[in-house]
N, C-alpha and C positions, 0 to 999 in steps of 0.2 A: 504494500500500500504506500503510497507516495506520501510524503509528507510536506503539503503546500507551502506551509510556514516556514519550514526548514528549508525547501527551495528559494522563498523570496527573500531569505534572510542572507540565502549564499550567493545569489545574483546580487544582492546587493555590495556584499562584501566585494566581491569582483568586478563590480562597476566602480568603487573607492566611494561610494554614497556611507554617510554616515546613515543611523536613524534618522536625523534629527530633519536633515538635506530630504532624504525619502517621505518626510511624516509632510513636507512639505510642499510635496511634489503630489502627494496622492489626498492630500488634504485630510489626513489622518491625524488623532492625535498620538503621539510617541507611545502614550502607556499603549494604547491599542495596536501601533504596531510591534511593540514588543511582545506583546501575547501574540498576536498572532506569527510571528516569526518563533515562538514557543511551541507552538501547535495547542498554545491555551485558547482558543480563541478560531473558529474555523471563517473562511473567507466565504463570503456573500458571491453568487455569479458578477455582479455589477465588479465587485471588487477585483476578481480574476479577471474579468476581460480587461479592467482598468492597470493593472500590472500587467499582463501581456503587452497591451499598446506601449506601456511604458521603458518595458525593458527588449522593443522592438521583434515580439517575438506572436505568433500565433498560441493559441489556447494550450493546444496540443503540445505544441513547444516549450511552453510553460509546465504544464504539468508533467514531461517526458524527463525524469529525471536523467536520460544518457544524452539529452541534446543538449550541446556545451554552446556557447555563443562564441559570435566572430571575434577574432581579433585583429584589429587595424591599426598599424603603424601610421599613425598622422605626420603629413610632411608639414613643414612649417609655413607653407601659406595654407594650410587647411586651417590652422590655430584660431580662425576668425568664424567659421562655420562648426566649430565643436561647442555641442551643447551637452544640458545633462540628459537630454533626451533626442532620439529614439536610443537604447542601450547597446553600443558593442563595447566592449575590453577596448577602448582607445591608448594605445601608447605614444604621448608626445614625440616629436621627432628629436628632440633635445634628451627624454629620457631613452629612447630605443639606440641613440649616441652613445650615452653615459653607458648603456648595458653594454655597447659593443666594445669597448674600451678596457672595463672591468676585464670583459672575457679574455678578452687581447692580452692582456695583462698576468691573466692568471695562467694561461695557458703558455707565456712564455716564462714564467717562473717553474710550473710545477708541470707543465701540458706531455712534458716528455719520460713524466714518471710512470714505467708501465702498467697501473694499475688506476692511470688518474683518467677514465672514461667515464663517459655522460652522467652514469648514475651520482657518480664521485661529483662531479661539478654543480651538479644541482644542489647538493648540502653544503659546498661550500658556498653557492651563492646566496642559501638559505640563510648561512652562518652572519655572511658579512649583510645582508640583510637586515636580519632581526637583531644581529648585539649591536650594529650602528644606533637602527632606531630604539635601541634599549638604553644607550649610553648618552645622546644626542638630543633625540624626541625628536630628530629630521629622520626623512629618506636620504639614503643613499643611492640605489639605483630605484628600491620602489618598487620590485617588481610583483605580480600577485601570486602568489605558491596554494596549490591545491595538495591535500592530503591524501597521498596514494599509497598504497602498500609497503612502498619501499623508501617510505620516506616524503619530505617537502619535494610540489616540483612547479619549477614556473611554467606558467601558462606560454608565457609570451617565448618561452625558449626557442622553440622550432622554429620558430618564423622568422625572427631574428640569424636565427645561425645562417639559413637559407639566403637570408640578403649578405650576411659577409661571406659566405661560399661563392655568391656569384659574384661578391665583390675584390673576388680575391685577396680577403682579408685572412682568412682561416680557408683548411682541407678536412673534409671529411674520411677518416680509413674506417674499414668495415673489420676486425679482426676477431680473437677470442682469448682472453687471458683466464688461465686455466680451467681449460674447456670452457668455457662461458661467453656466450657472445658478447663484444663487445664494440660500441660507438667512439673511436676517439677524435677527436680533434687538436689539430697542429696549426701552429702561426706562420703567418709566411709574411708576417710584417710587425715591426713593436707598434707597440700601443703609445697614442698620446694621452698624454697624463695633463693635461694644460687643464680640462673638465675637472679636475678632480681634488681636494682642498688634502690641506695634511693632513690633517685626522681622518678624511676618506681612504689614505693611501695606507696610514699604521695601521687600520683596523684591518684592510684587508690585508696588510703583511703578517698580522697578530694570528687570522683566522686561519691564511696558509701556514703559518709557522707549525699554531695548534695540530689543524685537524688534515693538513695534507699528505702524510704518513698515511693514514688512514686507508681503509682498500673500499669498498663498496660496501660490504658485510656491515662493516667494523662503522664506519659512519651513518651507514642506516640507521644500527640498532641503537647509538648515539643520540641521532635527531629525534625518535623514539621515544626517545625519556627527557624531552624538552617541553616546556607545557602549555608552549603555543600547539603541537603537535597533538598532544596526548587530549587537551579540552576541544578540539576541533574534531567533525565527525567525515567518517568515509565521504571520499570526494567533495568536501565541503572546501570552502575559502577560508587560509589561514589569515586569524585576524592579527594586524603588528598587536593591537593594543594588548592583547595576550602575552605579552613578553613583558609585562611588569608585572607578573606573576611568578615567575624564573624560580628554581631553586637555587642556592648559592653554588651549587656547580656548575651552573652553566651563567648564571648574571653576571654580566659584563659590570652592572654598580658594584658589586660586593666584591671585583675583583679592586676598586679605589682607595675604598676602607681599608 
């Protein structure tokens, strides 16, 4: 049985809509859409076809909890014509920059460690992520991480890799490290670092320092026991604000004290 509330509450999360932005958009009051993003609280017809229109999707599509929504890299004369509505996963072209750069970056530090494939990169960018906006209360790249089996994974990944492969930024190899299939990718160019502040640069040197050893397994079972991870449900949107909940092994505050 699909759970309505728990769908509009994860499109929302993936749209970067607060409640408060949504309670205002559907002219809801906040308590009411918190129950109903609860599943305290069931949705009226008026109200589902009103969330479908909103987050640019038919009925169907709304209630399909396997249909995921698009995701659109916006170029920078789009930035004028982006609203909060109709709903796709929009990534500014300034942020889908900043992501390509990170990657650049990380892959030419650690990209040639044989064990540091896709699965591996997704936690790390999970990592540098959520201890930024833990330590900060800014984004750093920002990007949206859905809860999958294996771990945090960004949505907007594919898409993006796909533009620096044909931009001949990064190489896709298809291989397998011990027996296991495996995605890696190689740089075929350094990264500009000019986007990016010093504290943006420690953090992510702290997080490869940490957890770049790490094999697939090993940082899985890691992210795992993180409590943005753990309070978030199958394929649901991980919320940042979950990260000032951290246990002191993983909070980047508790490492200042």
């Amino acid at each position: 049985m699909v759970k309505l509330g728990r769908r509009v509450g994860k499109l929302r999360k993936m749209a970067g809509l607060s409640q408060e932005e949504l309670s205002k958009i559907t002219n809801l009051k906040r308590v009411t859409l918190s129950k109903i993003e609860n599943d305290e609280r069931k949705l009226t017809a008026e109200e589902l076809i009103n969330f479908a229109k909103i987050f640019n999707m038919t009925v169907d599509q709304l209630i399909n909890p396997k249909y995921e929504p698009e995701i659109v890299i916006l170029k920078n004369e789009d930035k004028k014509e982006e609203k909060i509505t109709p709903f796709r996963i929009s990534v500014p072209q300034n942020n889908a920059e900043k992501f390509k750069q990170v990657l650049l970056y990380i892959l030419n530090k650690v990209g040639s460690k044989p064990h540091i494939g896709q699965t591996v990169i997704y936690k790390l960018l999970y990592f540098i992520d959520f201890n930024y906006y833990e330590k900060y209360e800014e984004q750093l790249i920002g990007a949206h991480y859905i809860k999958n089996h294996y771990g945090p994974t960004p949505t907007e990944f594919s898409k993006i890799v796909q533009q620096m492969i044909e931009d001949k930024q990064i190489t896709e190899v298809k291989s397998e490290h011990f027996n296991y299939p495996q995605t890696k990718y190689l740089p075929l160019k350094p990264p500009d670092l000019s986007g990016l502040s010093a504290n943006e640069i420690i953090m992510i040197d702290r997080v490869l320092a940490n957890l770049s050893d790490m094999n697939a397994s090993e940082i899985s079972d890691y992210s795992h026991k993180d409590v943005p991870w753990i309070v978030t449900e199958d394929q649901e949107a991980i919320d940042y604000e979950s990260v000032f909940y951290r246990t002191p092994e993983y909070s980047e505050r508790d490492d200042d004290k």
